[in-house]
C-alpha positions as protocol buffer text, in pm:
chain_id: "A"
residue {
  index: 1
  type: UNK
  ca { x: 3183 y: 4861 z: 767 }
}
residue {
  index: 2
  type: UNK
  ca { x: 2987 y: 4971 z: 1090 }
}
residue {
  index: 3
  type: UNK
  ca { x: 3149 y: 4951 z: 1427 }
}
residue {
  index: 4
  type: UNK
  ca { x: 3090 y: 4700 z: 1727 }
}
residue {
  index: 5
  type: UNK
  ca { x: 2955 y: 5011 z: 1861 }
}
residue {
  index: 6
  type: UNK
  ca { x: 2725 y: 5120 z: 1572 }
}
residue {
  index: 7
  type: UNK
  ca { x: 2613 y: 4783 z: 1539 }
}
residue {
  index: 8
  type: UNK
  ca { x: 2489 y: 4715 z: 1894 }
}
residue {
  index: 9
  type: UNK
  ca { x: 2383 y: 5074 z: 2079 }
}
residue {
  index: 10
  type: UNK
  ca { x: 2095 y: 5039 z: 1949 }
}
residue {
  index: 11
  type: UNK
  ca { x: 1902 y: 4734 z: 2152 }
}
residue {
  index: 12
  type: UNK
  ca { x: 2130 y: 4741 z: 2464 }
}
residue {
  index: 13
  type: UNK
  ca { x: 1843 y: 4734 z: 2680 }
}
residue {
  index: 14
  type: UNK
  ca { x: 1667 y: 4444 z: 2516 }
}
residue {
  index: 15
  type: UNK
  ca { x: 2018 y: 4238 z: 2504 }
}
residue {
  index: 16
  type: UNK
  ca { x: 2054 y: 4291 z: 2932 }
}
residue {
  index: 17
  type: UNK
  ca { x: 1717 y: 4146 z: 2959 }
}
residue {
  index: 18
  type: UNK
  ca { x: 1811 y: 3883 z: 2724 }
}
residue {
  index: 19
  type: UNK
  ca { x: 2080 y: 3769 z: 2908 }
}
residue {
  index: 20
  type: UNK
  ca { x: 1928 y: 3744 z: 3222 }
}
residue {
  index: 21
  type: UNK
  ca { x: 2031 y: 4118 z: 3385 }
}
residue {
  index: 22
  type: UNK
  ca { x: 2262 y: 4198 z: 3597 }
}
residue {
  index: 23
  type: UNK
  ca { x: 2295 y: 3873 z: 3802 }
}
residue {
  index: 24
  type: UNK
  ca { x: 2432 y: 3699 z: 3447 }
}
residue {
  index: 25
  type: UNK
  ca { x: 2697 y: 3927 z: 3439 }
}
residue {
  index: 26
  type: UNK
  ca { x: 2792 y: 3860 z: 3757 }
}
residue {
  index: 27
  type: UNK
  ca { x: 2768 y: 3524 z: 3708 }
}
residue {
  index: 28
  type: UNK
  ca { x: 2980 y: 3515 z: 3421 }
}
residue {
  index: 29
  type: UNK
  ca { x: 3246 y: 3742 z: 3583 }
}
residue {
  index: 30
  type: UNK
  ca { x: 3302 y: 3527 z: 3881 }
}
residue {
  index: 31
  type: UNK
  ca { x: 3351 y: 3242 z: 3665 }
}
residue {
  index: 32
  type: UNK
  ca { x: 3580 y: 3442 z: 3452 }
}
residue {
  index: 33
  type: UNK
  ca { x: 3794 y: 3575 z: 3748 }
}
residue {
  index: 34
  type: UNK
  ca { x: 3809 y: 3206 z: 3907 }
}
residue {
  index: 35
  type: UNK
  ca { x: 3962 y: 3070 z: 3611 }
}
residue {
  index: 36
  type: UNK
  ca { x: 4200 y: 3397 z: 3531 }
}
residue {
  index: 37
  type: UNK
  ca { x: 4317 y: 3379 z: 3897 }
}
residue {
  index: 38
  type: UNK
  ca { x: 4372 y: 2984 z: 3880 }
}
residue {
  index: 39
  type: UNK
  ca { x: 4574 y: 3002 z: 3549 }
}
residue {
  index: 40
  type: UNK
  ca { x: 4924 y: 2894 z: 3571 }
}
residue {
  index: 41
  type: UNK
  ca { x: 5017 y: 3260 z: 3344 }
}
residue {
  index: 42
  type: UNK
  ca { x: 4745 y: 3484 z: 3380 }
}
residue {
  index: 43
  type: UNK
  ca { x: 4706 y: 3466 z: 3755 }
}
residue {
  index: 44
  type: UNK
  ca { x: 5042 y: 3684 z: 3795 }
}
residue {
  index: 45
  type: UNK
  ca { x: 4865 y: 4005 z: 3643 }
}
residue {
  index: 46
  type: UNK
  ca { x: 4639 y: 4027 z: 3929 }
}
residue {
  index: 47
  type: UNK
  ca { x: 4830 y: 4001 z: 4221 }
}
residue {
  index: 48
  type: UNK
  ca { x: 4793 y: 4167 z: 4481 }
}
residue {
  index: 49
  type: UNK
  ca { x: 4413 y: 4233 z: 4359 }
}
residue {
  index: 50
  type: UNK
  ca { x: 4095 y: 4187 z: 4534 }
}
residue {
  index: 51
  type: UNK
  ca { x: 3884 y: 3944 z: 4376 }
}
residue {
  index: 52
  type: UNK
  ca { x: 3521 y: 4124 z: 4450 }
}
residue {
  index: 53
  type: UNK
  ca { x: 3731 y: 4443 z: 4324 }
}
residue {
  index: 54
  type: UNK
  ca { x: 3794 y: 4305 z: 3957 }
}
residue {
  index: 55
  type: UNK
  ca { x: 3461 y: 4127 z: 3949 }
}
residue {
  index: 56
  type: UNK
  ca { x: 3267 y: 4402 z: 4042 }
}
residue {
  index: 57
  type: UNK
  ca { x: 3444 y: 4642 z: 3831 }
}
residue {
  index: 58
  type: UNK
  ca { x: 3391 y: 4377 z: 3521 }
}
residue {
  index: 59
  type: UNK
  ca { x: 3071 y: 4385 z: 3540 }
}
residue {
  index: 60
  type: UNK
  ca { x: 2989 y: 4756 z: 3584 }
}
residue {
  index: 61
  type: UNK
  ca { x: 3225 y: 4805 z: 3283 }
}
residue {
  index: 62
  type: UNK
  ca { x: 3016 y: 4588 z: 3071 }
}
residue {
  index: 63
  type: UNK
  ca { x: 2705 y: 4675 z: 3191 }
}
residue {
  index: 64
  type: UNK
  ca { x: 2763 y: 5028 z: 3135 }
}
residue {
  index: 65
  type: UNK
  ca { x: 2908 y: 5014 z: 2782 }
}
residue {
  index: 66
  type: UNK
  ca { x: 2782 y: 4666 z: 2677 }
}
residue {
  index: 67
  type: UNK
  ca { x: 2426 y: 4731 z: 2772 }
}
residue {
  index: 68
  type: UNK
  ca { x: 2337 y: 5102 z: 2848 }
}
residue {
  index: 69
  type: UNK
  ca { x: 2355 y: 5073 z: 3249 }
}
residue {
  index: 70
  type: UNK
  ca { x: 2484 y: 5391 z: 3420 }
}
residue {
  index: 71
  type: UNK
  ca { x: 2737 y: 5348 z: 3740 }
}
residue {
  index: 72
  type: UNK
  ca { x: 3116 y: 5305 z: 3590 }
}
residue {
  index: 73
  type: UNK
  ca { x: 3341 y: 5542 z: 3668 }
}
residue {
  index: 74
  type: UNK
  ca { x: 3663 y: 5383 z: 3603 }
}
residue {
  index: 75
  type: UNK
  ca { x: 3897 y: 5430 z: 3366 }
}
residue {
  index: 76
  type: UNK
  ca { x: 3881 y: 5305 z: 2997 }
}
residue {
  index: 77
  type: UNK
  ca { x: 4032 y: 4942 z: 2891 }
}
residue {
  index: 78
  type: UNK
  ca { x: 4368 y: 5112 z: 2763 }
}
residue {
  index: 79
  type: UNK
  ca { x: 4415 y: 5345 z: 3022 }
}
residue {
  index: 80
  type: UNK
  ca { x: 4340 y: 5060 z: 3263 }
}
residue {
  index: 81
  type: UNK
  ca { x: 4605 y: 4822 z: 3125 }
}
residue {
  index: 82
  type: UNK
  ca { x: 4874 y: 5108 z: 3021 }
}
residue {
  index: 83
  type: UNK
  ca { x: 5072 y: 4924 z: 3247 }
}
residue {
  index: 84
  type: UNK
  ca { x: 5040 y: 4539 z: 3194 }
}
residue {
  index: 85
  type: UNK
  ca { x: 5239 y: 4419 z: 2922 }
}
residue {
  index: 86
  type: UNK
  ca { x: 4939 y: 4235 z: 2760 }
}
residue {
  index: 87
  type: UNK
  ca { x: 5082 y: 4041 z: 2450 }
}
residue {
  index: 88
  type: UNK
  ca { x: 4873 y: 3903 z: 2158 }
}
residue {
  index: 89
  type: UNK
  ca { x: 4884 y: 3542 z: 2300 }
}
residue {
  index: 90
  type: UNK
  ca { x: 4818 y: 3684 z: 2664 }
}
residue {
  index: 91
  type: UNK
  ca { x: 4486 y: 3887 z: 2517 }
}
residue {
  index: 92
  type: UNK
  ca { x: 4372 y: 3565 z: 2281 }
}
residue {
  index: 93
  type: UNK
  ca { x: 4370 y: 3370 z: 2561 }
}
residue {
  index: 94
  type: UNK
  ca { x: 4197 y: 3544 z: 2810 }
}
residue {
  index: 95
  type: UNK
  ca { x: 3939 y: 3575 z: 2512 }
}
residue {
  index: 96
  type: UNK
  ca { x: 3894 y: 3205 z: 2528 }
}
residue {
  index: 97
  type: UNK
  ca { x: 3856 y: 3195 z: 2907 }
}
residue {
  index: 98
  type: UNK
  ca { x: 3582 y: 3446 z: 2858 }
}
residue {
  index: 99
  type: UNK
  ca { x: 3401 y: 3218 z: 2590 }
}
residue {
  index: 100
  type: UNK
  ca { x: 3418 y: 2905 z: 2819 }
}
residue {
  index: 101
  type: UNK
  ca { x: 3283 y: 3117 z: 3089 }
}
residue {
  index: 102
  type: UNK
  ca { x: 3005 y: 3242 z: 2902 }
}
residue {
  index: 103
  type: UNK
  ca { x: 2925 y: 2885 z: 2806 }
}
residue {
  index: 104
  type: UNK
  ca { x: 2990 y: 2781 z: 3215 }
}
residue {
  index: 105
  type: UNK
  ca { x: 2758 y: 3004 z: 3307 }
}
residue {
  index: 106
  type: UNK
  ca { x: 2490 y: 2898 z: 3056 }
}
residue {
  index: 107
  type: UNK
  ca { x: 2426 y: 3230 z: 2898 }
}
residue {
  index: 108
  type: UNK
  ca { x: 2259 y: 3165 z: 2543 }
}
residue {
  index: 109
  type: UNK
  ca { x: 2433 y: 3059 z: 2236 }
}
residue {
  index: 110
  type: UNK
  ca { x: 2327 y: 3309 z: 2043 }
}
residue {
  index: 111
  type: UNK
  ca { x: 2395 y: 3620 z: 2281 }
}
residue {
  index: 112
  type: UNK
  ca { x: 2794 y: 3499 z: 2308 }
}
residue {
  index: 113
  type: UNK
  ca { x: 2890 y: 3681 z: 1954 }
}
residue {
  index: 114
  type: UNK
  ca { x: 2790 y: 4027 z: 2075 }
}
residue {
  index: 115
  type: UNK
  ca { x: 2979 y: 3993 z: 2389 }
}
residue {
  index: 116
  type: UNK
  ca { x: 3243 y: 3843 z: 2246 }
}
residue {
  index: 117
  type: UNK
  ca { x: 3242 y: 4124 z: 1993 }
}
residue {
  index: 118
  type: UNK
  ca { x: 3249 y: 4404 z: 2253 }
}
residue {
  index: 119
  type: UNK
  ca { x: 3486 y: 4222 z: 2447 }
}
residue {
  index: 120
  type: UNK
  ca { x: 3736 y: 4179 z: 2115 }
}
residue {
  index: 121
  type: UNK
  ca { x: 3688 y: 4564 z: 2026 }
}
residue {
  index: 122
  type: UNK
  ca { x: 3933 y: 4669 z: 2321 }
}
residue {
  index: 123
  type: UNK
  ca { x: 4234 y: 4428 z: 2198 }
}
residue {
  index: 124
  type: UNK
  ca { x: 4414 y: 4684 z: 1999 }
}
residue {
  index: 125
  type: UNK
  ca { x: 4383 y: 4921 z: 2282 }
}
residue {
  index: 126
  type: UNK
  ca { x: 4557 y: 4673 z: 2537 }
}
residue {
  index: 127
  type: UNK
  ca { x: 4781 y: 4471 z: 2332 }
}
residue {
  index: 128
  type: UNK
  ca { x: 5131 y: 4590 z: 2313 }
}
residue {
  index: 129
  type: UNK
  ca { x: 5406 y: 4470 z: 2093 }
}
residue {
  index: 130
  type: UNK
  ca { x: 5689 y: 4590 z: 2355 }
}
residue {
  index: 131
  type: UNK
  ca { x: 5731 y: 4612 z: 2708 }
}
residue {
  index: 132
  type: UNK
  ca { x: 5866 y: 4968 z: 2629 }
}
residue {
  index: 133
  type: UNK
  ca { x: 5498 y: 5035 z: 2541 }
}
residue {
  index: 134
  type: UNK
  ca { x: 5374 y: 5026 z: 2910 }
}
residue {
  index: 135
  type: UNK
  ca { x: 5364 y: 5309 z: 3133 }
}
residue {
  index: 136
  type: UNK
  ca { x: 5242 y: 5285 z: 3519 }
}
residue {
  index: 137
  type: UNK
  ca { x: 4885 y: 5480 z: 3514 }
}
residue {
  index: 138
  type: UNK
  ca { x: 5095 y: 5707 z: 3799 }
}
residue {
  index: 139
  type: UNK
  ca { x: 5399 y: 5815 z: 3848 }
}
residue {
  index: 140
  type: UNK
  ca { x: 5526 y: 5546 z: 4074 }
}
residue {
  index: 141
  type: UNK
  ca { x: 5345 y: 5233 z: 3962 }
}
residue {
  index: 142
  type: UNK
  ca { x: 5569 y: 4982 z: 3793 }
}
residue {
  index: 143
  type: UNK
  ca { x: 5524 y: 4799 z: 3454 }
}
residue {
  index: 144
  type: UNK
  ca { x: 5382 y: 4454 z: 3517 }
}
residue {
  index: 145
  type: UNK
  ca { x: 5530 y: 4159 z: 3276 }
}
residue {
  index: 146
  type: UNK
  ca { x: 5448 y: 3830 z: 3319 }
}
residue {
  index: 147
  type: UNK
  ca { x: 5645 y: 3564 z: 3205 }
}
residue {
  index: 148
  type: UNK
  ca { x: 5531 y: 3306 z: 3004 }
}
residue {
  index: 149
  type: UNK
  ca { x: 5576 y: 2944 z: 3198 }
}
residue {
  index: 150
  type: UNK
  ca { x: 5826 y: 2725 z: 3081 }
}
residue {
  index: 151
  type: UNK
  ca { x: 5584 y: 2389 z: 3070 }
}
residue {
  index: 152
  type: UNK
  ca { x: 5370 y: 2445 z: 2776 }
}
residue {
  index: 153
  type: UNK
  ca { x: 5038 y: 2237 z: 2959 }
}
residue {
  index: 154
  type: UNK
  ca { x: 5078 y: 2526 z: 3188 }
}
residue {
  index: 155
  type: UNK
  ca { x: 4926 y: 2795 z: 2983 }
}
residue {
  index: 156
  type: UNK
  ca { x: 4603 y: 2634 z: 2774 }
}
């Protein structure tokens, strides 16, 4: 079976101008970020962040490796992450923020999949099973865990 990246490399151009460019992605993102940095759980792996610094870095990501558009020189989803202790349940549901912010922002039905796609293809890369799995990205960053709240209307 192809790749995400096999799949889709092909017509990145077309699917940016699909979406709407650059100003979608944007869009998207700072609906994304307002509802990571609201939620109850998934607001306490960005603190201390700046806001315009994960949005803008979002969307650079994607529109360099989702749709062909040079100018990110970060790091690479796993490298990023090595030292959030991103569980299955914490990945999933950022995954379903995305989606509702991809419907929020009115991008089309039918582009969703491929985003959602590209966006699914770094899980195994940022998901760990144990906290002993994380590593600060230098020498004297700590390992970020965030616990789960104890009201379960807290986290959906």
């Amino acid at each position: 079976m192809p790749s995400f990246f096999e799949v889709y490399r092909v017509d990145r151009e077309a699917y940016l101008e699909a979406l709407g460019g650059r100003e979608c992605m944007e869009r998207v993102h700072r609906i994304f970020y307002g509802k990571l940095l609201s939620h109850p759980w998934l607001k306490g792996f960005f603190e201390g962040k700046s806001r315009d610094f994960l949005e803008s870095q979002q969307t650079d990501f994607f529109l360099s490796e989702l749709c062909g558009v040079t100018g990110y020189f970060g790091r690479i989803p796993a490298s990023a992450h090595t030292h959030l202790f991103i569980t299955d349940e914490v990945f999933e549901l950022r995954h379903v923020i995305l989606k509702e912010a991809l419907h929020t922002a009115k991008v089309p039905v039918e582009l969703h999949e491929r985003w959602l796609q590209f966006d699914m293809s770094f899980k195994s890369g940022m998901v760990k099973a144990s906290i002993d799995e994380c590593k600060g990205r230098y020498k004297t960053e700590p390992v970020i865990s965030v616990p789960k709240p104890a009201h379960k209307s807290a986290v959906a």
